[in-house]
Structures are given as structure tokens and as C-alpha cells.
Phi, psi and omega in degrees: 000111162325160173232122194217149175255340168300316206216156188235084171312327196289324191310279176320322177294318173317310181302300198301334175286332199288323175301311157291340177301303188299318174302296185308314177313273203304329173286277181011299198283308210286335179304290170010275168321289175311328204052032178244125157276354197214052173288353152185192222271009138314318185302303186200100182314307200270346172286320175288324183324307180304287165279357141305330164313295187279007172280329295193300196254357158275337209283307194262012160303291191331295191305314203282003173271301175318299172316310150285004160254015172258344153296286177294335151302312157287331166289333208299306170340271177349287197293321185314298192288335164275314201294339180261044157236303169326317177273349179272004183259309146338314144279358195256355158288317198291325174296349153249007151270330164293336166293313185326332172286127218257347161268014182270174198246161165321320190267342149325283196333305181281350178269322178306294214282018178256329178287335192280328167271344176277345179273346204268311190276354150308311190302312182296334177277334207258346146293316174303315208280010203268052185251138118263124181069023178119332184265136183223115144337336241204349186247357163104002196264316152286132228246316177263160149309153184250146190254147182215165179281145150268318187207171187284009184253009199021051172248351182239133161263160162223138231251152143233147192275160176285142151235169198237111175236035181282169184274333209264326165289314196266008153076024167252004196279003202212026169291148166214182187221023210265336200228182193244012160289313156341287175285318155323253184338334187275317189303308176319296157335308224252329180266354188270307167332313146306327171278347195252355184281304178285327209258301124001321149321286185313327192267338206262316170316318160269001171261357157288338188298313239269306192311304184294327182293318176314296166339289169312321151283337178250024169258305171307308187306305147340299176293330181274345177277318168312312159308302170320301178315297192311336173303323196262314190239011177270133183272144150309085179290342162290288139013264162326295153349299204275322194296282189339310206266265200316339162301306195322304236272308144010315220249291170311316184299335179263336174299321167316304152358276216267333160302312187310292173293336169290355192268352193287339190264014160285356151341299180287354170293332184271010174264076156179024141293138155289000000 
């Protein structure tokens, strides 16, 4: 190798390993930093693509938890408010086997049949107030089933059906206790009700079952999907750790270098000494 005071090779080579140290140094830091080995799509096109997809299908995992937890908030409403029309119906039996006795006096009658309309107008309040978020199961005002997300393409549902637990759907608004023909008929009134009550009841448990299991796969499924994303793009900081201390040293060592070598072409001042 020649000695020229125009060109320093050693230099340059030197500058250039010190350049790439200094580059690897700097992802090293931004991984660090990020806690991403894969902060965009320059780091590794095809690993972000992939977890941008799966980012894509948590975001609408997300809606489809929200839906469904909006769902399980209305059945709960729901069933809360029917199954305490079951127990006002229950009473409203009982208030008509006791009218049924053909030995009560007239002011029996009327004392029965005043608990008995204060029970008929509980039901119709506890079908009114039975709405979450504008919806109400239970009051006649829905007319279809209601559809909630299922899956992220939002195409499969899960539905709950609407009931009419009105006193007037339950064939109870227009009962008395006054007479003991009356109450018979009312009792009848008050057990086909009851069966359209339990029996309703019944549908409704089971489409919250159906709602909460569903719910509970798409929180795990939530969760495996994060774990995946993280697989791809989350860095080993301990890992990192380790680079970082051997780029540093790496980094001083190339700097030593590259001091080294800009001293060479003094060198050539001591071939021109006396």
C-alpha cells in the first residue's frame, strides 16, 4: 500500500465499519425505545403486513366484544325484570285462589281484588321500565328479533327474541276478583300467563347463556391474537440489552480505529526530516 497525503484507505475503511456500528446501534436504541423489533413496514415489509391484518381483525374483535357486551347487559335487564313479573304473577295467583272461595264476604272480595290490581299494574311497570340503551324485550315495542355481532366479518349473529310481558299481552289487564265467577276466570288468565312467562323466561336464559359463552371465546380469542402480534413484533429487551453493551464497545473501538488511522499519514512527515 502506497503512502499518500490525497487518500487515507485505512481511514475510510475504518469511517465505514464505524458507520455501520453506528447505524445497528441506532435500531438497537429505537427497539429499546419502542419495545417493537418491527415498528414499520421498513424494518420487515412482510412481518408488518401480517400484523397489521392481525391488528385489523383485533380492532374488529373489539366491536364484536362491545356488541356483545351490550347484549349481555340487555338480556341480564331483561331476564331481572321478567323473572320479578313471575314472582308478581305468583302472587296474583294466590290473590285468586283466595277470591275463589265462594265463602268470602263481598268486602273480602274487594280487599283481594285491590291487591290484586296493584299487582297487575307492578307487572306493566316492571315491562315498562325493563330498556337498556333505548331497548326494551319485554313491552311489545319490538317487533323482530334483536341481532348482535358475532364474528369480525359481521356476518353471523346472535339474536334475542322480543316478548310482550305487558298485563295486556298476558291477557291480565282486564281481570278482577269481584265476583267468584270473576276470579276463576282470572285464575285461568293468571296460569295461561304464567306458562307464557316461564316459558319465555326460559328462552331468554338461554340465549344469555349462549351470548356469555360466546362473549368468553371472543375475549380468549382476543387475547391469542395479541399474543401473536407480539410474537412478531415485539423485541427481546434483554436481547437488546446485550447488543447495546457490545455495539458501545464496538463503537469506542472503531472510533480508536479510525483515530488511528487519520494519524497515518503523519507518518510521512518523518521520511522528509533531517
Amino acid at each position: 500500500m502506497s503512502n499518500s497525503v490525497h487518500s487515507n484507505a485505512s481511514a475510510l475503511v475504518a469511517l465505514q465499519n464505524l458507520n455501520q456500528i453506528n447505524d445497528r446501534m441506532s435500531s438497537v436504541q429505537n427497539r429499546i425505545s419502542t419495545g417493537l423489533k418491527v415498528g414499520g413496514a421498513k424494518d420487515n415489509s412482510a412481518i408488518w403486513a401480517i400484523a397489521q391484518n392481525q391488528r385489523a381483525d383485533l380492532g374488529a374483535l373489539d366491536a364484536v366484544k362491545t356488541s356483545l357486551d351490550r347484549a349481555t347487559s340487555l338480556a341480564d335487564v331483561t331476564l331481572a325484570a321478567g323473572e320479578s313479573i313471575s314472582d308478581l304473577i305468583i302472587q296474583m295467583r294466590q290473590k285468586a285462589v283466595a277470591a275463589s272461595d265462594l265463602s268470602q264476604t263481598a268486602e273480602s272480595r274487594a280487599a283481594y281484588n285491590d291487591d290484586f290490581q296493584s299487582l297487575v299494574r307492578s307487572v306493566q311497570q316492571f315491562a315498562d321500565s325493563a330498556s337498556f340503551d333505548g331497548v326494551n324485550l319485554l313491552d311489545n315495542s319490538q317487533a323482530a328479533p334483536l341481532d348482535f355481532l358475532a364474528n369480525v366479518d359481521a356476518v353471523d349473529t346472535i339474536s334475542i327474541d322480543p316478548h310482550n310481558f305487558t298485563t295486556a299481552g298476558l291477557g291480565l289487564s282486564t281481570q278482577n276478583l269481584l265476583l267468584p265467577a270473576a276470579a276463576a276466570t282470572a285464575l285461568a288468565a293468571i296460569d295461561a300467563a304464567l306458562v307464557t312467562v316461564n316459558s319465555g323466561l326460559s328462552s331468554l336464559g338461554a340465549q344469555a347463556k349462549q351470548i356469555e359463552t360466546h362473549n368468553t371465546f371472543v375475549s380468549k380469542l382476543m387475547d391469542s391474537l395479541e399474543t401473536g402480534i407480539g410474537k412478531l413484533v415485539d423485541a427481546d429487551l434483554a436481547k437488546e440489552s446485550a447488543r447495546l453493551q457490545a455495539l458501545q464497545v464496538q463503537q469506542q473501538l472503531g472510533a480508536q480505529s479510525l483515530s488511528i488511522a487519520n494519524q497515518a499519514p503523519q507518518i510521512i512527515l518523518s521520511l522528509f526530516r533531517n
